[in-house]
C-alpha positions as semicolon CSV with decimal commas, in nm:
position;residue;x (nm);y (nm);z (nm)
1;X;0,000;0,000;0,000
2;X;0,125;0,377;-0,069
3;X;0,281;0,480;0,272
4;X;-0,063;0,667;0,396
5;X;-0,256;0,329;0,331
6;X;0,016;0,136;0,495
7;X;0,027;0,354;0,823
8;X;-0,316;0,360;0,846
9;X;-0,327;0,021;0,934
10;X;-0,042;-0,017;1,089
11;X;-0,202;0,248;1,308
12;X;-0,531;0,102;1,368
13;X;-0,363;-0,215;1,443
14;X;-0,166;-0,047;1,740
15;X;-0,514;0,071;1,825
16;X;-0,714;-0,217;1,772
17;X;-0,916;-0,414;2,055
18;X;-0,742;-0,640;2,291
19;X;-0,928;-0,924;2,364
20;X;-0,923;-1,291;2,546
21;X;-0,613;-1,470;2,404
22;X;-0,732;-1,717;2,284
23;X;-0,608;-1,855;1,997
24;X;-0,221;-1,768;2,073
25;X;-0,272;-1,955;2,421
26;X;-0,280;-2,270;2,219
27;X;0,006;-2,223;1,995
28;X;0,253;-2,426;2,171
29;X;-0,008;-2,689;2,217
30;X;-0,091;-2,986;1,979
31;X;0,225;-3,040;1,820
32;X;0,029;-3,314;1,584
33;X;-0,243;-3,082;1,502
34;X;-0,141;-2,992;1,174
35;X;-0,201;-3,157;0,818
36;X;0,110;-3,194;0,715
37;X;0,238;-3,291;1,064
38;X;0,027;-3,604;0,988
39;X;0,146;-3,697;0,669
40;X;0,498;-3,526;0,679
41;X;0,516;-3,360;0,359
42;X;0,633;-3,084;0,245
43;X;0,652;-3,080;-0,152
44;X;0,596;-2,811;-0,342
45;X;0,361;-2,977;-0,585
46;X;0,026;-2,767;-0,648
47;X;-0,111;-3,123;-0,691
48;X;-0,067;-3,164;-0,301
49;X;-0,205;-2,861;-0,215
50;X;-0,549;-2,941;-0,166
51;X;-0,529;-3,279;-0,038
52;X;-0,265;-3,150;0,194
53;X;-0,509;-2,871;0,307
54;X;-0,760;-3,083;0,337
55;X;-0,588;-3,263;0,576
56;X;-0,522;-2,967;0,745
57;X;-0,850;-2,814;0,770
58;X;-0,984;-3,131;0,944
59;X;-0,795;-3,071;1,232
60;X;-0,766;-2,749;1,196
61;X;-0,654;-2,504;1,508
62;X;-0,606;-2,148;1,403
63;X;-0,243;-2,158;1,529
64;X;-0,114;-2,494;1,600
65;X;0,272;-2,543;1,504
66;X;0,364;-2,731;1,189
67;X;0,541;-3,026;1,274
68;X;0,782;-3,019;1,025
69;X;0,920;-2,659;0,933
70;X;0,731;-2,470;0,657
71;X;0,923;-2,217;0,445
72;X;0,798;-1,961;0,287
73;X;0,920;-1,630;0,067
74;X;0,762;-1,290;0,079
75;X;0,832;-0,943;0,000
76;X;0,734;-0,591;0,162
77;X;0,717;-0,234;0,137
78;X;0,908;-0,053;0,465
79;X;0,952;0,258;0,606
80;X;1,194;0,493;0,489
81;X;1,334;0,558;0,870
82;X;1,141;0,304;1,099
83;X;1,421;0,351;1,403
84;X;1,471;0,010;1,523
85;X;1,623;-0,130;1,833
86;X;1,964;-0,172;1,807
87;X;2,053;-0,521;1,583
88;X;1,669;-0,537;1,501
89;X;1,578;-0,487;1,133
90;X;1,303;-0,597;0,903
91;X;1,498;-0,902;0,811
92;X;1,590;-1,004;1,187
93;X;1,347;-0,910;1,433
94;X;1,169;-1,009;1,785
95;X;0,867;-1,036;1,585
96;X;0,965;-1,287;1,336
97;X;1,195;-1,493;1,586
98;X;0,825;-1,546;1,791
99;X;0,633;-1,615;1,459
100;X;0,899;-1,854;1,299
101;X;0,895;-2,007;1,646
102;X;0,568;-2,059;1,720
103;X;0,469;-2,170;1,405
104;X;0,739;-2,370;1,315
105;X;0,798;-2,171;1,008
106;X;1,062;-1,990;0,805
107;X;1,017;-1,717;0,617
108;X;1,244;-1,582;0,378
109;X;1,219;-1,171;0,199
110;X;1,311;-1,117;-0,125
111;X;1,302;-0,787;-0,187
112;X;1,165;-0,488;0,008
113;X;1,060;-0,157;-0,134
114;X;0,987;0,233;0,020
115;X;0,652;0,241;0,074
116;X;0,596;0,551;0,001
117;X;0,587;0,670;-0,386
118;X;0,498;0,367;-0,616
119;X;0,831;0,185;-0,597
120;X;0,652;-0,152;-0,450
121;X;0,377;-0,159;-0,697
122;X;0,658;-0,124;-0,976
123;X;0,817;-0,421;-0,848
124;X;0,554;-0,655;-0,765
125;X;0,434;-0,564;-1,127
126;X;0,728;-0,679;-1,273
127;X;0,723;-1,035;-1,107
128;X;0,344;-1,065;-1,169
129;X;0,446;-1,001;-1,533
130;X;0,733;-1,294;-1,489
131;X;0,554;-1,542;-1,307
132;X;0,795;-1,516;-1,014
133;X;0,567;-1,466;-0,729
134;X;0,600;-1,504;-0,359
135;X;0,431;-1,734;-0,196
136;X;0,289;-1,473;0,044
137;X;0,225;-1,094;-0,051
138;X;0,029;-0,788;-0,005
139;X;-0,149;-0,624;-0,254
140;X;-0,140;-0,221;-0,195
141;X;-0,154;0,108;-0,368
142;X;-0,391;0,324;-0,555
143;X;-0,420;0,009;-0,872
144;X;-0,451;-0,275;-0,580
145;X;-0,812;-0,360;-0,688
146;X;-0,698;-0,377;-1,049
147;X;-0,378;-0,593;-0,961
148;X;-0,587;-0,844;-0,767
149;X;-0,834;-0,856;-1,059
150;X;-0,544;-0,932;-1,286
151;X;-0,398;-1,194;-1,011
152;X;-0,769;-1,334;-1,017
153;X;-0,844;-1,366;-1,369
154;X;-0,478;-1,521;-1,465
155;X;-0,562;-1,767;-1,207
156;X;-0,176;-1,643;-1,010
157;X;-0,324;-1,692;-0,671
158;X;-0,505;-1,912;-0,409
159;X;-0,916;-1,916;-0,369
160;X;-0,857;-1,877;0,070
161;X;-1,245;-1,949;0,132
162;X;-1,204;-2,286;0,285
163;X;-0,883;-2,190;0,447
164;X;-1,009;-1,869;0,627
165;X;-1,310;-2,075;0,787
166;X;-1,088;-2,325;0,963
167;X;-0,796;-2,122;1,023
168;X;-0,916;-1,796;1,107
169;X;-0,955;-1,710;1,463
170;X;-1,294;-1,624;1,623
171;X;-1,167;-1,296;1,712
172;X;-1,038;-1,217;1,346
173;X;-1,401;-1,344;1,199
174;X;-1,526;-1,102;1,426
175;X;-1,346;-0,788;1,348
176;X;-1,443;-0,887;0,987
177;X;-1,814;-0,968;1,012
178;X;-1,815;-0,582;1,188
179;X;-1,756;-0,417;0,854
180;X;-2,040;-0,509;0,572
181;X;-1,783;-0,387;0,319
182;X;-1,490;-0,614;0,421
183;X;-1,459;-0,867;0,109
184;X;-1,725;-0,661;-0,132
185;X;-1,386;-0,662;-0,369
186;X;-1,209;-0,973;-0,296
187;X;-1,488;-1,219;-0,329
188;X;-1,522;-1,351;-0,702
189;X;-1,800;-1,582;-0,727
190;X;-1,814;-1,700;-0,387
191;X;-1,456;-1,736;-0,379
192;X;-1,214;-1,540;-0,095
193;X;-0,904;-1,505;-0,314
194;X;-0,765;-1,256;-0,086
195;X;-0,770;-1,112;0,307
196;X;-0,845;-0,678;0,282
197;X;-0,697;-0,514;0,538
198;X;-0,707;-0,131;0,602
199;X;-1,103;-0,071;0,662
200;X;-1,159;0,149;0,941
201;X;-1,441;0,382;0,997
202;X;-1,417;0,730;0,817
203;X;-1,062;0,956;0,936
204;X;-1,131;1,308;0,796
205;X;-0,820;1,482;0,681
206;X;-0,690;1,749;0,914
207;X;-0,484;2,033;0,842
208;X;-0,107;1,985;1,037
209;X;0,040;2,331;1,118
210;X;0,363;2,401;1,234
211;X;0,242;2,567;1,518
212;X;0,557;2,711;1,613
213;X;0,594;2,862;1,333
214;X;0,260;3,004;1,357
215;X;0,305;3,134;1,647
216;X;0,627;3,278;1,548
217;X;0,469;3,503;1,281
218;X;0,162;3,595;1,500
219;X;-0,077;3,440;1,245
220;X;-0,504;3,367;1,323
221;X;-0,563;2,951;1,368
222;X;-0,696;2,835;1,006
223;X;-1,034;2,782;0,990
224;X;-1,057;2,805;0,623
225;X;-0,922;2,811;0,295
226;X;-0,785;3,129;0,296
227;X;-0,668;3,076;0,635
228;X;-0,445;2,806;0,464
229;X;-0,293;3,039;0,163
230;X;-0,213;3,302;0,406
231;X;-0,025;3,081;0,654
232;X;0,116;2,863;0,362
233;X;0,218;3,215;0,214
234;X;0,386;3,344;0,584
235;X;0,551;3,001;0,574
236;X;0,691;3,058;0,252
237;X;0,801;3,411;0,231
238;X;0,873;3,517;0,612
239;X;1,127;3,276;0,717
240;X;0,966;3,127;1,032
241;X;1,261;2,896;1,134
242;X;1,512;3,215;1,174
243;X;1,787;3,081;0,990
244;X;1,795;3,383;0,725
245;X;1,799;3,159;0,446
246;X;1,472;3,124;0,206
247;X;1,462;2,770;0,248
248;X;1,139;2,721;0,400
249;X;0,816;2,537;0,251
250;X;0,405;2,639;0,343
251;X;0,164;2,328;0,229
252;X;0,361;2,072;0,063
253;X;0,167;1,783;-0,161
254;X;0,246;1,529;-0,347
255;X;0,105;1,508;-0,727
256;X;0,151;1,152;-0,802
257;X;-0,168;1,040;-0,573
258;X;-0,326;1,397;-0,667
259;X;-0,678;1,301;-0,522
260;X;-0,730;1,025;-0,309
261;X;-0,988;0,694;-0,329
262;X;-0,814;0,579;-0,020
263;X;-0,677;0,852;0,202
264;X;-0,359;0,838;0,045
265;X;-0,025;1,037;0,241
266;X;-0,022;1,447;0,174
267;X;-0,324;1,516;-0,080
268;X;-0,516;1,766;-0,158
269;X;-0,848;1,599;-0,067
270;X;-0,899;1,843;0,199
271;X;-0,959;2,111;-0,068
272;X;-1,178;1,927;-0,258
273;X;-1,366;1,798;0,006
274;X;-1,435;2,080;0,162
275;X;-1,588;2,245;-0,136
276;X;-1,838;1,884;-0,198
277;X;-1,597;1,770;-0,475
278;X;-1,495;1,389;-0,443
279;X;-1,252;1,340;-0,736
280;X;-1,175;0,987;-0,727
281;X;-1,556;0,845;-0,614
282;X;-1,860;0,685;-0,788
283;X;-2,137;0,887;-0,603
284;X;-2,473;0,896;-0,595
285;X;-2,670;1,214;-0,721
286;X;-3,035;1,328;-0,647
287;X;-3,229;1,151;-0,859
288;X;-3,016;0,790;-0,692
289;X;-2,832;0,747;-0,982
290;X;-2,401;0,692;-0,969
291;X;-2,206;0,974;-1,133
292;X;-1,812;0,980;-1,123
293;X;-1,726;1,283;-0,910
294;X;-1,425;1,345;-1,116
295;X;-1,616;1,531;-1,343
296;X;-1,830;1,726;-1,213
297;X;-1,859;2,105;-1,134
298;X;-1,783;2,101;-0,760
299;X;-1,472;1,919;-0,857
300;X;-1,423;2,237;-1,129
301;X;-1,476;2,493;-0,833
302;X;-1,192;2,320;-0,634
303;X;-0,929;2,294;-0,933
304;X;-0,962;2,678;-0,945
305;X;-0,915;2,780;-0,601
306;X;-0,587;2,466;-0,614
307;X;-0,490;2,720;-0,950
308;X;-0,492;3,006;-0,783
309;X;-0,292;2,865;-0,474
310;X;-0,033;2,730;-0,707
311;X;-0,020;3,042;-0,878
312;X;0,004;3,283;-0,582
313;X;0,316;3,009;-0,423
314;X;0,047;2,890;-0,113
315;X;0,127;2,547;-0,254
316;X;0,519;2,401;-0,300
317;X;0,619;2,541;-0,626
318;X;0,743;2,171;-0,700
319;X;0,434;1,984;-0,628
320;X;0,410;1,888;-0,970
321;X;0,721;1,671;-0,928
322;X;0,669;1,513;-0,629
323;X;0,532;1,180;-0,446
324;X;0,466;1,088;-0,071
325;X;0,851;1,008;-0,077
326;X;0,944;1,378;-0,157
327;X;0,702;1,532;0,090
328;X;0,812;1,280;0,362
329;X;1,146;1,429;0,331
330;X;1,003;1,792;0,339
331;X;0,864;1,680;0,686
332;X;1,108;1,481;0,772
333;X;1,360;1,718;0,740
334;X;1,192;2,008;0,895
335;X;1,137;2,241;0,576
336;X;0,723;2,179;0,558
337;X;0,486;2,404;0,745
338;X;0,185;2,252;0,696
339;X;0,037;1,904;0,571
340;X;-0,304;1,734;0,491
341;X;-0,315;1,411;0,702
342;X;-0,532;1,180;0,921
343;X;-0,522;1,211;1,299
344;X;-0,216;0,948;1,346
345;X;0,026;1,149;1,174
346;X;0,232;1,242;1,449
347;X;0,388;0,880;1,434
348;X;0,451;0,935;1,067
349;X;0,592;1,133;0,932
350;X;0,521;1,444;1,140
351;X;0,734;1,216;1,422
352;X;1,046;1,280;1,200
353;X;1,048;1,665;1,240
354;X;0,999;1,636;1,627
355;X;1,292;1,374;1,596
356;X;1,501;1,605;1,417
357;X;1,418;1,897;1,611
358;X;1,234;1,841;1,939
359;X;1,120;2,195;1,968
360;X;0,912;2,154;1,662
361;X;0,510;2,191;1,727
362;X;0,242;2,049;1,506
363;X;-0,111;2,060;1,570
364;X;-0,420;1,973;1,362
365;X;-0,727;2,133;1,289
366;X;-1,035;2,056;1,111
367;X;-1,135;2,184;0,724
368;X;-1,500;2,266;0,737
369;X;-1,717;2,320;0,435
370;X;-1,885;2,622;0,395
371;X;-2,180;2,460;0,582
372;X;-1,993;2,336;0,876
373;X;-1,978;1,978;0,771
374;X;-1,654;1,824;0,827
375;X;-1,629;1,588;0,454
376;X;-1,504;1,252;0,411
377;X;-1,457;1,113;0,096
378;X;-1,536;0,765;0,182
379;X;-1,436;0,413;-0,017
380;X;-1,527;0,046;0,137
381;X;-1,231;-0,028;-0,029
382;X;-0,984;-0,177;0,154
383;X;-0,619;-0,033;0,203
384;X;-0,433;-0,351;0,019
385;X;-0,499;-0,745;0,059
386;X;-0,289;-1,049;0,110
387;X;-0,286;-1,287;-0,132
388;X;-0,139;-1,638;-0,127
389;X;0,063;-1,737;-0,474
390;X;-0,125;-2,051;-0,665
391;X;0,046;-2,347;-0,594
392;X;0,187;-2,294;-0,265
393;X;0,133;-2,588;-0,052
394;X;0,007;-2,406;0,302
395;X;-0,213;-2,136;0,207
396;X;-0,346;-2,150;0,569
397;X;-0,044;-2,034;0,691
398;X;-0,151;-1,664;0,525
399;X;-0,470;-1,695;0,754
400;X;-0,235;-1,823;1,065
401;X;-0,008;-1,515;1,023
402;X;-0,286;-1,278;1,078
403;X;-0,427;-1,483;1,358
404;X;-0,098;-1,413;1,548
405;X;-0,018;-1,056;1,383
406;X;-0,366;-0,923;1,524
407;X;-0,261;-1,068;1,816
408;X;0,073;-0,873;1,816
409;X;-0,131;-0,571;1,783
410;X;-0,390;-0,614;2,036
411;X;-0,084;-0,668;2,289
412;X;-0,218;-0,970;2,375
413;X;0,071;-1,219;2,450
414;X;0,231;-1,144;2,725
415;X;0,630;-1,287;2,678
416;X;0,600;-1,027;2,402
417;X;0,571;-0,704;2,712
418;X;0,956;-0,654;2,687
419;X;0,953;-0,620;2,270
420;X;0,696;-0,391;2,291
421;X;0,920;-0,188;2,550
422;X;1,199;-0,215;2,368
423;X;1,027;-0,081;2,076
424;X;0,919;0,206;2,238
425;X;1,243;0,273;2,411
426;X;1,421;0,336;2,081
427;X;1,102;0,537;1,939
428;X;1,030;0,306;1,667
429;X;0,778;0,421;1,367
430;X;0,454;0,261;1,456
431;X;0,462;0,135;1,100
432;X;0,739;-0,031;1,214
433;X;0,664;-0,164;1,572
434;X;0,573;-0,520;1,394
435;X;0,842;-0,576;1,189
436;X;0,766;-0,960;1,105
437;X;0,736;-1,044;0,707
438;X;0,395;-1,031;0,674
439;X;0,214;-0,820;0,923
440;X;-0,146;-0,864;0,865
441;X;-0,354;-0,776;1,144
442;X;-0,773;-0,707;1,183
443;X;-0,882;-0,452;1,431
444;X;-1,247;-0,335;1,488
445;X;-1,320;-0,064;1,239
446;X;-1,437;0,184;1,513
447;X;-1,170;0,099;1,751
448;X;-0,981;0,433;1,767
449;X;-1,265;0,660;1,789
450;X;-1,396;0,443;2,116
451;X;-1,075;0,459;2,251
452;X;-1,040;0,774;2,254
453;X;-1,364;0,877;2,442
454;X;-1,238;0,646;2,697
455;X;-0,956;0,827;2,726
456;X;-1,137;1,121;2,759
457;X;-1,383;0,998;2,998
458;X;-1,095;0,901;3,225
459;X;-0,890;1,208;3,263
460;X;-1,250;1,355;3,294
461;X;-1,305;1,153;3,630
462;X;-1,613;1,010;3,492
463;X;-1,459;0,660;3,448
464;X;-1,182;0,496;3,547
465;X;-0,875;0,243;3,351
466;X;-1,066;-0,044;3,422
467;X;-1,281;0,019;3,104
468;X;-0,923;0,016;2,890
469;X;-0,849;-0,272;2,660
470;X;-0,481;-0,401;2,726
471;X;-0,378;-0,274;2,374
472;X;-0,512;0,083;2,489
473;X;-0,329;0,129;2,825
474;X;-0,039;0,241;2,684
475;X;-0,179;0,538;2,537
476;X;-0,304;0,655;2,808
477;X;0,025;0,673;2,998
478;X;0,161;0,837;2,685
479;X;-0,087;1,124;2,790
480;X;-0,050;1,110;3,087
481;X;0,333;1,131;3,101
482;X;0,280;1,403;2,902
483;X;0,031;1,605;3,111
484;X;0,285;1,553;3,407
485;X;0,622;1,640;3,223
486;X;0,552;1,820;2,910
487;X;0,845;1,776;2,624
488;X;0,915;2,129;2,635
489;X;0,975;2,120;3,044
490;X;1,189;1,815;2,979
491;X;1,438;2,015;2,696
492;X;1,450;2,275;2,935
493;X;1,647;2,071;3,177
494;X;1,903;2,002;2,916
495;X;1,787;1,554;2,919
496;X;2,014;1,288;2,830
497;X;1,928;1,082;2,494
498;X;1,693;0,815;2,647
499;X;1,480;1,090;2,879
500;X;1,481;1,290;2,539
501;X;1,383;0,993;2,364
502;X;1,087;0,874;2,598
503;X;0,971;1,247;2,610
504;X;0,943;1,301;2,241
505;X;0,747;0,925;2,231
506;X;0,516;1,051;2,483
507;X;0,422;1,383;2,286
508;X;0,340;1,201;1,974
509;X;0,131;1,005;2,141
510;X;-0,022;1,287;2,328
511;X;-0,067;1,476;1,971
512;X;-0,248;1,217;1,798
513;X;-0,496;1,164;2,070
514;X;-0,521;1,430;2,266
515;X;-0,493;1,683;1,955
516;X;-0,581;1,521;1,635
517;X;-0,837;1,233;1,788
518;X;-1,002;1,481;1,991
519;X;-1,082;1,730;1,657
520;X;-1,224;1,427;1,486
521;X;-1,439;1,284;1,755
522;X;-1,518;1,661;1,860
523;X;-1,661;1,721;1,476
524;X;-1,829;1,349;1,461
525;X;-2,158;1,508;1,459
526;X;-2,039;1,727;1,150
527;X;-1,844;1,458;0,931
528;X;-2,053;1,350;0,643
529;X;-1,939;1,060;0,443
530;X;-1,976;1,036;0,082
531;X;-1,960;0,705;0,011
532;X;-1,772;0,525;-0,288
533;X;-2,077;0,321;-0,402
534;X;-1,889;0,072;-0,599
535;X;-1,536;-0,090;-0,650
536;X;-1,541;-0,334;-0,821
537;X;-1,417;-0,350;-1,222
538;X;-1,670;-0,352;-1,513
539;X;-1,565;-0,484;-1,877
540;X;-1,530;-0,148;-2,076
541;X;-1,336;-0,011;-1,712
542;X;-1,078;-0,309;-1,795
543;X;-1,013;-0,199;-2,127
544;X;-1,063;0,183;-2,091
545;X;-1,010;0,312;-1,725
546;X;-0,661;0,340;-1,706
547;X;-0,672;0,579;-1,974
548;X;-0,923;0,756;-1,807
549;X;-0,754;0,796;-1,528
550;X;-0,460;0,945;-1,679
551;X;-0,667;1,174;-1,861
552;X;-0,818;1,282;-1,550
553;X;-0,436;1,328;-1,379
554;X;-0,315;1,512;-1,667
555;X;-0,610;1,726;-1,719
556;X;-0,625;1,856;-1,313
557;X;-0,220;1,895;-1,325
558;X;-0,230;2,077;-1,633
559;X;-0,523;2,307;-1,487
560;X;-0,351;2,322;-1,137
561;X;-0,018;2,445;-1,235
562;X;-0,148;2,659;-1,501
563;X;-0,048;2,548;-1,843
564;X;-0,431;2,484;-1,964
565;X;-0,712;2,715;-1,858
566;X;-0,998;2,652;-1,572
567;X;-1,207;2,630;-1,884
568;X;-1,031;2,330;-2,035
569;X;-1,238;2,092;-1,739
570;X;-1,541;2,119;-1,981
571;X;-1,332;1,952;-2,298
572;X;-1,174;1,746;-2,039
573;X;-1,563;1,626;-1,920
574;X;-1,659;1,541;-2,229
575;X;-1,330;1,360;-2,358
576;X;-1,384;1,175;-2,069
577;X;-1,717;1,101;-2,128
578;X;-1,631;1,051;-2,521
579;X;-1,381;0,791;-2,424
580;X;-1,539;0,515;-2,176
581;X;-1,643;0,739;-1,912
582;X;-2,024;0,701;-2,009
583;X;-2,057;0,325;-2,085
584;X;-1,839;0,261;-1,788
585;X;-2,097;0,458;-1,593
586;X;-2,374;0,304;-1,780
587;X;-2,235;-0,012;-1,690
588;X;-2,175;0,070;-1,278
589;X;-2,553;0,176;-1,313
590;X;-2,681;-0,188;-1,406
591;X;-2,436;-0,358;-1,154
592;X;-2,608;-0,147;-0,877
593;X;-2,973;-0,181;-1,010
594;X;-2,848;-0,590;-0,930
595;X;-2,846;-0,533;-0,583
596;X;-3,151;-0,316;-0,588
């Protein structure tokens, strides 16, 4: 998944539910309980595959050690700076020493890839076009729906149906069944030929300021649009970090995702959101019927106010040339002054700057519409899926992985306490803070936004921790460490690395709850979802709509940075239209009146 997708649920996984252990307290239980245990065999024939599973699913127990050891390949996307323990790494970790050990398995990586930009979609392309699969993968990125239809229809990967009812754990089937979106786009006929992942309930964007910076130039809190291009324009022109030196940046965004389905990292969604324009969705207008909300004239509105922001410099003068890997490094490095992002991105990649400089300050606010409604541009889509190559002769261990990794994330096995500290201790990404080859976990799709009016309740005396999940505790102290010792009371007594360290880790966490959670579930009343009312693929969209979407990229660049008129939309409406846009939607119209 792009790197926004991919910390979003690495996010909601630190977030998610802890519940009973149940499944994990067995794992070192039953040594003959597997398939293969029974008959020993290990080939890699796809012959063997379903009599071998078979076996395996009738005696199935959702995390039962093989007898014999079970390798298996993989690859990943990572984290650009994840900030690991000392000798830990993605390729030798805590996490996949416990995996590999419980399970009796073996993995082995083959490649990794940033996730941010569209380097891991590149390369998993290129072995989906050789035949060289993994035996284990994720799907992820803005054309993950279209790559699992392609994996689907050359018949690449594994139909997981009968394998995710005896494998999966009760807890994971339950986390699923809570979503009534959760495998609308990877079931095919009755088939489960992959596990989506990424499906939480709606995150609005929020504006990230550099509230020092702010401060610094005595500018009003935004509250709107123009709030934005004057502060982006302060941030540009006034030089707000002091160093002399025009080398500062206002609202930074990234041009290869340039609207996002799927919450992608550093957008421009909140623009068009808050003017009712939904780019990249298949909504539904008055009269019930689906329109693409690419081309229509709130989305027009929005590409001239984004004009006249890139012409006046309140966007990066080089947004046309960059991805979520350039802006990362904007943040990262301390030049950006202002970001769209969900509420958890204080642990990336707004973590970086406070890294790098301690003294930084962000702080998130909320984008209303003119109306007061807080906008999500909403997709049931998931953020990626794992898929499990054809042929590979234990596709139950895909379902067995994210048995344990939701496990992992729920906090829920106990020998695991000191990890988790150690993590924490050296300030590791969250992204990163399950480093094991395939890190699939489910959480409850609400999870976050009951957390955090626990956490509210609490410091409000008006419950106490009792009503805290296991997984959620450690929040809490995070907020409460901070209320007690505030980062900038601990730089004033000049700290040595680890105080510094466990300061900075407590004010991220203290940002994204007690700053960014608490504007979302402050406007919950106000967000209004538009809802992407269908994902799946029809036949003209397999021919035509990657054209179409590069004539809608090209068009909204060109119009953004200048070189075509506002005007040009209209040609660009009915090109689209010309070229697959209406028989696509024709065709999304009778797939709906189906269900109707």
């Amino acid at each position: 998944m792009t790197s926004k997708r991919r910390t979003a649920v690495s996010l909601a996984l630190a977030c998610s539910l802890a519940l009973t252990l149940t499944a994990c307290g067995n794992s070192n239980d039953g040594n003959d309980s597997k398939g293969n245990a029974s008959n020993g065999k290990t080939t890699n024939t796809a012959d063997n595959t379903a009599a071998n599973s078979q076996n395996n699913a009738a005696s199935a127990d959702p995390m039962a050690p093989y007898k014999d050891t079970v390798e298996y390949t993989t690859v990943r996307s990572i984290s650009q700076d994840p900030k690991f323990p000392e000798g830990q790494s993605y390729e030798k970790n805590d996490w996949q020493d416990y995996v590999e050990k419980t399970l009796n398995v073996k993995g082995k990586m083959l490649w990794m890839a940033p996730s941010d930009g569209d380097q891991y979609a590149k390369k998993l392309s290129l072995d989906v076009a050789s035949n060289h699969l993994p035996d284990i993968f994720y799907i992820e990125g803005q054309n993950a729906i279209s790559m699992l239809n392609t994996l689907v229809d050359s018949e690449l990967i594994e139909d997981l149906t009968p394998y995710y009812d005896k494998y999966a754990s009760q807890k994971v089937k339950d986390r699923y069944s809570a979503n009534p979106y959760a495998f609308t786009t990877s079931d095919f006929g009755g088939k489960r030929m992959a596990l989506p992942y990424g499906m939480e309930k709606e995150q609005p964007m929020l504006v990230w300021v550099r509230e020092d910076w702010r401060k610094k130039l005595n500018l009003p809190e935004p509250k709107t649009i123009d709030d934005i291009r004057k502060i982006s324009m302060a941030f540009t022109t006034q030089d707000p970090d002091g160093n002399k030196k025009n080398d500062t940046l206002g609202l930074v965004a990234q041009s290869n995702s340039m609207y996002s389905p799927s919450f992608d990292l550093h957008t421009l969604d909140s623009i068009y959101w808050s003017e009712n324009a939904f780019p990249a969705t298949w909504e539904k207008n008055a009269d019930g019927k689906v329109q693409y909300g690419g081309i229509q004239p709130e989305a027009k509105k929005a590409l001239g106010i984004l004009r006249d922001m890139y012409k006046e410099g309140s966007i990066d003068k080089e947004y046309g040339l960059k991805d979520g890997g350039k802006t990362t490094e904007d943040v990262s490095s301390g030049r950006a002054g202002m970001v769209f992002e969900a509420w958890y991105a204080p642990y990336y990649p707004l973590g970086n700057t406070i890294n790098n400089d301690p003294h930084a300050e962000w702080k998130a606010y909320a984008l209303l519409s003119e109306d007061g409604k807080l906008n999500v541009g909403s997709s049931p889509t998931p953020g990626g899926f794992v898929v499990v190559r054809k042929g590979f002769e234990h596709p139950e261990l895909a379902i067995q992985l994210m048995n344990l990794s939701t496990e992992f994330a729920d906090k829920s096995i106990p020998e695991l306490k000191p990890v988790y500290e150690k993590y924490d201790k050296a300030v590791t990404v969250a992204v990163a803070k399950h480093a094991q080859y395939v890190d699939l976990s489910i959480a409850d799709p609400a999870a976050i936004y009951n957390q955090q009016k626990k956490y509210d309740d609490i410091l409000a005396g008006k419950a106490d921790e009792s009503i805290l999940l296991e997984n959620e505790k450690g929040g809490l102290d995070q907020i409460k460490a901070e209320m007690k010792t505030p980062l900038e009371t601990v730089l004033a007594g000049n700290p040595d690395k680890d105080t510094l360290s466990a300061a900075i880790s407590n004010h991220i966490g203290y940002l994204a709850y007690m700053n960014a959670m608490n504007v979302v579930t402050k406007n919950e009343s106000n967000i209004v979802v538009t809802p992407n009312v269908y994902s799946g693929q029809t036949a003209t969209m397999k021919t035509k709509w990657t054209d179409l979407q590069t004539l809608q990229k090209q068009a909204y660049l060109k119009i953004i940075l200048g070189s075509e008129s506002l005007d040009s939309f209209d040609k660009f409406v009915n090109d689209w239209k010309a070229k697959g846009g209406d028989q696509i939607t024709q065709e999304i119209q009778a797939e709906l009146d189906k269900h109707n």
